[in-house]
C-alpha positions as CSV (number, residue, x, y, z in Angstrom):
1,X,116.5,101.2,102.1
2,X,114.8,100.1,98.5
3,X,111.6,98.1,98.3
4,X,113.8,95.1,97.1
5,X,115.8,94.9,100.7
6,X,112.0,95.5,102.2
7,X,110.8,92.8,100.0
8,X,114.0,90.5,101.4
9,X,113.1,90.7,105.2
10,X,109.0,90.4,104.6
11,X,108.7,87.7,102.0
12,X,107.6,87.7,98.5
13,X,104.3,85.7,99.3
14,X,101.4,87.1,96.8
15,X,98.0,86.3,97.8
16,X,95.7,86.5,94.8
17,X,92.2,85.7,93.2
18,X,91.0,85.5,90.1
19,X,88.6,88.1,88.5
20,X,85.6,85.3,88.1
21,X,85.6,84.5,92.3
22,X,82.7,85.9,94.3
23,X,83.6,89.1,96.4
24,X,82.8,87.0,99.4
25,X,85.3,84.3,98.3
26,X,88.0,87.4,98.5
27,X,86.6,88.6,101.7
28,X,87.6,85.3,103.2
29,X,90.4,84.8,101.4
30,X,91.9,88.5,102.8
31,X,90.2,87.4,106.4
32,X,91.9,83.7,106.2
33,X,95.3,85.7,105.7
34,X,94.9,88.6,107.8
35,X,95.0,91.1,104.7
36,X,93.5,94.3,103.4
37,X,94.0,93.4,99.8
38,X,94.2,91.1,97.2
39,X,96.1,91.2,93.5
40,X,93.8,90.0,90.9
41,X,94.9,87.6,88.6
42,X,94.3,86.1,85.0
43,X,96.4,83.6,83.3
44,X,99.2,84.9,85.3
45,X,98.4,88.6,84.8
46,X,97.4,91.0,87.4
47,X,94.4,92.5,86.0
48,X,93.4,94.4,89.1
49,X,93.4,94.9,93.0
50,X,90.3,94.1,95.6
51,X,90.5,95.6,99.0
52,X,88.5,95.6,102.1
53,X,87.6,99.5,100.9
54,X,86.0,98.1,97.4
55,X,84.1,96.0,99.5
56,X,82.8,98.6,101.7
57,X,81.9,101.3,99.2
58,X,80.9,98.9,96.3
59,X,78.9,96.0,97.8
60,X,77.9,96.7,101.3
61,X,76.8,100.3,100.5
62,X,75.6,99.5,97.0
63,X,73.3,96.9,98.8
64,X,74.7,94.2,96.3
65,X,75.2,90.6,97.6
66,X,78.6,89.6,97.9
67,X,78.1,85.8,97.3
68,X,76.9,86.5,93.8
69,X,79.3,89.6,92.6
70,X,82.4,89.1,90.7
71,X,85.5,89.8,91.8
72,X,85.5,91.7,88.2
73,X,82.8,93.8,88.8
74,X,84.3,95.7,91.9
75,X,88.2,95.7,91.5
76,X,90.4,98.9,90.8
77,X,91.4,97.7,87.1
78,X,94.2,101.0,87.5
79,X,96.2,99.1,89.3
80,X,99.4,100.9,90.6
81,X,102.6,99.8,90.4
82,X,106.3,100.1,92.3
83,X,109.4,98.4,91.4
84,X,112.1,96.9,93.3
85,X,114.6,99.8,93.2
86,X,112.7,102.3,94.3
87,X,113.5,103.8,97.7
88,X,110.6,103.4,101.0
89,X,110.4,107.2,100.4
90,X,109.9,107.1,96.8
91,X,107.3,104.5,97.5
92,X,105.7,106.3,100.1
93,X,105.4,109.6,98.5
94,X,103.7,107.1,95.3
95,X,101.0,105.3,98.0
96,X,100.6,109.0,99.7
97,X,100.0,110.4,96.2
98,X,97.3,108.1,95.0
99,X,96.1,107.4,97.8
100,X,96.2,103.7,97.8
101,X,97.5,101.0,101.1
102,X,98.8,98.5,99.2
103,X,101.5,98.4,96.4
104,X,102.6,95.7,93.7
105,X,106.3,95.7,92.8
106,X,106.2,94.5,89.4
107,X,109.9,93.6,87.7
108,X,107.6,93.8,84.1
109,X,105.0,91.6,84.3
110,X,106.4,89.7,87.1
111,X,105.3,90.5,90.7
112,X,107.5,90.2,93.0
113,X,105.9,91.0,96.1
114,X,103.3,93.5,97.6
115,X,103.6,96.0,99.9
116,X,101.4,97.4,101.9
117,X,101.6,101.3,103.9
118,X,102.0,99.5,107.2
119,X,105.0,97.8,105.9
120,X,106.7,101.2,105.0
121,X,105.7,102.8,108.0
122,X,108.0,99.8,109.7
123,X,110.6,100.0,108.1
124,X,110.9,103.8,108.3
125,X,110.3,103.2,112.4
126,X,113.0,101.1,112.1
127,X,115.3,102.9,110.6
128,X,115.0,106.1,112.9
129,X,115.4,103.9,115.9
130,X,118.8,102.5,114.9
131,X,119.6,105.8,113.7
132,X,118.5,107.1,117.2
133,X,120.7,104.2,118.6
134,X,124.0,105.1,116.5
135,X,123.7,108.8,117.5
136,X,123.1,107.9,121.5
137,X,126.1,105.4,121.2
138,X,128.6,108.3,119.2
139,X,127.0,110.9,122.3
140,X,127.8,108.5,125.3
141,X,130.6,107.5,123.7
């Protein structure tokens, strides 16, 4: 399966902030939606990515105050990227690699959707099972 059939069944909703809101705006914002991440956005430009792990490692342990801290100051600015024809293993093996949850498919500088691990991990489920379906149908059969 590629990322742009993945993409098809879950939505291309983007949930996004910009780089000037407070971290605690983005903490509700992820809450509010039920997600671990956010795309940061400028003009129309993603300029970086603000998870619940940013929060936890560079507010709450920093002792900073998240009702006063930029979005700007804690993001991942190295924001990785997939695109649409990659393959859930390709995309997997990318997330695995560096070590990130959630994945931007970018067609340029147009997002068309994020990804998170969970979402892989779903689709791969799924996959086995009709797999495992298909090969207790032929056996039965």
């Amino acid at each position: 399966m590629l990322i742009k059939q993945l993409l098809e069944q879950k939505g291309h909703v983007v949930v996004s902030i910009a780089p000037t809101a407070s971290v605690y705006e983005a903490v509700a914002r992820m809450a509010e939606k039920g997600i671990g991440a956010l795309l940061v956005m400028d003009a129309g430009r993603v300029v970086g990515v603000i998870s619940e792990r940013d929060y936890a490692r560079k507010v709450i342990l920093q002792e900073r105050s998240s009702k006063t801290t930029q979005v700007s100051e804690i993001m991942t600015t190295r924001v990785v990227t997939g695109r649409a024809d990659q393959t859930i293993s390709e995309s997997m093996a990318l997330m695995t690699d560096k070590r990130i949850r959630h994945l931007p498919i970018m067609d340029g500088d147009t997002v068309l959707g994020v990804i998170s691990i969970g979402d892989l991990v779903k689709a791969i489920i799924a996959d086995q099972q009709f797999v495992i379906s298909q090969l207790e149908h032929y056996i039965t059969s």
